[in-house]
C-alpha positions in Angstrom: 44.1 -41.5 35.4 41.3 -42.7 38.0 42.0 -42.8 41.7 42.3 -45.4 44.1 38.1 -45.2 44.5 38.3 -45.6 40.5 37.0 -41.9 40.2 38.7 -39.4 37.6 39.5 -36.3 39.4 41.2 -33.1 38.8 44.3 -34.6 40.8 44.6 -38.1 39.0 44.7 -36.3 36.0 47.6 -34.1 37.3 49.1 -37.2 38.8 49.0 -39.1 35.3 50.5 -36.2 33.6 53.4 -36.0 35.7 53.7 -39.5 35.2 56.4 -41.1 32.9 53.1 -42.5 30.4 51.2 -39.3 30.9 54.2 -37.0 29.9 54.6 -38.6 26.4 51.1 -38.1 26.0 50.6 -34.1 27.3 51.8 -32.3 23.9 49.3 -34.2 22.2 46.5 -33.7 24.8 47.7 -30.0 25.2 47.5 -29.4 21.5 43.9 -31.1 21.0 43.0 -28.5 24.0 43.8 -25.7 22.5 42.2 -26.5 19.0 38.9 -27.5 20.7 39.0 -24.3 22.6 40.0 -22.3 19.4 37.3 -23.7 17.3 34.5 -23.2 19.9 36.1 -18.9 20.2 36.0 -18.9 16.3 32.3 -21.0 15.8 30.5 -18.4 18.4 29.0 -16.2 15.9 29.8 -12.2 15.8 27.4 -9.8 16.7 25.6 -8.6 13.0 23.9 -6.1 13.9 24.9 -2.9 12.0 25.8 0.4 13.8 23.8 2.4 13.4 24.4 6.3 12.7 23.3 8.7 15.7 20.0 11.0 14.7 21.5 14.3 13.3 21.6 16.9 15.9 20.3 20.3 16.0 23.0 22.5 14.6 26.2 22.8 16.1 27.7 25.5 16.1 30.2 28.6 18.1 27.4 30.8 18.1 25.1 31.7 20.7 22.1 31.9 18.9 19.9 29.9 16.4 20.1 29.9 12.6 19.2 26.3 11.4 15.6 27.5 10.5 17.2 30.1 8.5 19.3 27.4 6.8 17.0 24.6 6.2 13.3 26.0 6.2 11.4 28.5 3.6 10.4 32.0 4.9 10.1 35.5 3.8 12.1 38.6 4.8 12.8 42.3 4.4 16.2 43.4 3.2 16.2 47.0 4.4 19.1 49.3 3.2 19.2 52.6 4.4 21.6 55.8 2.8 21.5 58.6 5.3 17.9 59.2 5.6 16.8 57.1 2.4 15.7 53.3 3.0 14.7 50.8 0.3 12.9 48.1 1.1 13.3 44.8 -0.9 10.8 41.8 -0.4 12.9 38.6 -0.1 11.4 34.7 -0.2 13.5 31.9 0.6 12.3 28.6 -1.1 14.5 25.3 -0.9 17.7 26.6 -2.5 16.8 29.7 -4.1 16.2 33.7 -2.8 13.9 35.8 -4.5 13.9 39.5 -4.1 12.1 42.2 -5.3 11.5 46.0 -5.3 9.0 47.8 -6.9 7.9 45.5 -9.9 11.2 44.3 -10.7 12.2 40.5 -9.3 16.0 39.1 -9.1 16.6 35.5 -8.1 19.3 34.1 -6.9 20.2 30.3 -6.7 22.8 28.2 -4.7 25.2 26.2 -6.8 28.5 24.0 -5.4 27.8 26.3 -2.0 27.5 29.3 -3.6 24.4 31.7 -4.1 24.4 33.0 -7.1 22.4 35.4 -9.1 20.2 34.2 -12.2 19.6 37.9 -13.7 22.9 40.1 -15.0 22.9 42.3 -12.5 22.0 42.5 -8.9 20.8 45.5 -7.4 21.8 45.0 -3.6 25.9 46.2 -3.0 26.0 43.5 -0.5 23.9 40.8 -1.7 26.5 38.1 0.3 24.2 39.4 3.3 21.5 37.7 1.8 23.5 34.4 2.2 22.9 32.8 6.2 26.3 30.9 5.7 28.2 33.8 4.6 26.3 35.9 7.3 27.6 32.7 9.8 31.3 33.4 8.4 31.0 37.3 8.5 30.2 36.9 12.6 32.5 34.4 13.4 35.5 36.6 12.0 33.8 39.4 14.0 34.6 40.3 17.8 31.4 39.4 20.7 30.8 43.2 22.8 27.6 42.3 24.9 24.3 40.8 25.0 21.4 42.2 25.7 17.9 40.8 27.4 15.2 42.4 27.3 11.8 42.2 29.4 9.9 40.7 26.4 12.2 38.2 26.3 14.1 38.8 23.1 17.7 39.1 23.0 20.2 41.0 21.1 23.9 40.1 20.6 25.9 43.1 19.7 29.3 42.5 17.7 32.0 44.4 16.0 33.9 43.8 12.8 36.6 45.6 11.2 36.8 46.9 7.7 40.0 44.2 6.9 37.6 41.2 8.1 34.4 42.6 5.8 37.4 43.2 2.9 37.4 39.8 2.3 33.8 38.2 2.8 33.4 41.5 0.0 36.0 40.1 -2.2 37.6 43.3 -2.2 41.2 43.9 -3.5 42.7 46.4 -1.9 43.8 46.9 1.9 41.6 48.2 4.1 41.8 49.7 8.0 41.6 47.8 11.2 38.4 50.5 11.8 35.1 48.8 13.1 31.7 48.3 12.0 28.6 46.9 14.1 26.4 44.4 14.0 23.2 43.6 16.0 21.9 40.0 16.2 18.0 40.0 17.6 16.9 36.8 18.7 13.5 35.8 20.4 13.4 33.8 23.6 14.4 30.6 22.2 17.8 32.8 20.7 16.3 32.3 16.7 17.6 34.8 14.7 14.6 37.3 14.4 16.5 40.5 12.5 20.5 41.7 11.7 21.3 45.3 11.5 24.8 45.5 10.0 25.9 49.1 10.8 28.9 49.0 7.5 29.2 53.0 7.5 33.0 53.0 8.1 33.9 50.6 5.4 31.7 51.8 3.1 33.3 55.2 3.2 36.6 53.6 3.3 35.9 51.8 0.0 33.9 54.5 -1.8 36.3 57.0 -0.6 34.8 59.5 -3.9 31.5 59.3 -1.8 31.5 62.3 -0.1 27.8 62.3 0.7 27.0 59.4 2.4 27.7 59.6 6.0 26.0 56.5 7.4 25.0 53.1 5.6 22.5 50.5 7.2 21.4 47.1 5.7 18.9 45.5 8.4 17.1 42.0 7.6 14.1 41.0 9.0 13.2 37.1 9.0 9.7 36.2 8.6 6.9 38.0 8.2 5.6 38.2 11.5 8.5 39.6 12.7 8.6 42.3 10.3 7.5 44.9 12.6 10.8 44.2 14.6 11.8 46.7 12.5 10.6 49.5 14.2 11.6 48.0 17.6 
């Protein structure tokens, strides 16, 4: 395999294997190649080190505005529902994963199980106590239909929507077949779109449904998140 100089080149070594000695030799020397090469690929050792699991993101979510504080953080709020010119006004806490409201002297708590808030006493006095849910409240907008948005010179913003009576039929659970009639609802938000207050305007379905109820001619339920922004109320 060396040169005329005695020298081992690339070309002696391409001149031997051409040769008659050299080509009984090449499956050999082409076999102990390519298990030097493989066992040099296989003895490089992998790369350990575990992949790790992006930080969790802020919510993610369709909507335009902000409700993971109302999800994951403890606050107080006002559940306001107002017959005609009569309002009640329940005082609401949100701890971990239980809602306590309360009117008067008389508490009800209510308590999330398998995704579900439920209530702890026998009976609740709110109609609509699924409002008091922010994932059902999540559901009820995004079955709902966007109409504007609204910015204001202090900065806060409202999102105005419309929902018909079929679409609040079922987040109610109820049986029979309602109209395609709308209802409205108000999202305010501060400048950083949080979720301040939500005025659901449910007049038409509730007169639909209660179709007995001769009386009533509107129905309001507005909820105020936090207690500093309580006197959004008025706004």
């Amino acid at each position: 395999m060396r040169d005329e100089k005695g020298n081992i080149t690339i070309k002696s070594i391409w001149k031997w294997l051409r040769s008659e000695k050299g080509r009984k030799y090449s499956f050999v020397i082409f076999y102990i190649f390519f298990f030097a090469f493989l066992f040099i690929f296989l003895s490089i050792p992998a790369d350990t080190e575990p992949v790790r699991d992006k930080e969790p993101e802020e919510e993610s979510s369709s909507l335009p505005f902000k409700t993971i504080k109302l999800e994951n953080n403890d606050y107080n709020f006002t559940y306001q529902e107002s017959i005609n010119d009569n309002s009640l006004i329940y005082k609401g806490e949100k701890k971990d994963k239980n809602i306590t409201i309360t009117i008067e002297d008389n508490t009800y708590n209510y308590y999330y199980q398998d995704g579900a808030l439920l209530l702890e006493n026998e009976a609740s006095p709110l109609k609509y106590s699924k409002l008091l849910d922010i994932y059902e409240i999540k559901n009820l907008i995004k079955s709902a239909t966007f109409i504007s948005k609204v910015e204001y010179p202090s900065k806060k913003v409202d999102y105005n929507y419309e929902i018909s009576n079929k679409s609040l039929q079922e987040i109610f659970e109820v049986s029979e077949e309602l109209s395609d009639v709308n209802n409205k609802i108000v999202i305010n938000c501060n400048e950083d779109l949080e979720v301040l207050k939500i005025s659901f305007d449910i007049t038409n379905y509730y007169k639909e449904v209660n179709r007995e109820d001769k009386e009533t001619n509107s129905y309001l339920i507005v909820i105020s998140y936090g207690e500093e922004y309580e006197e959004s109320n008025s706004n």
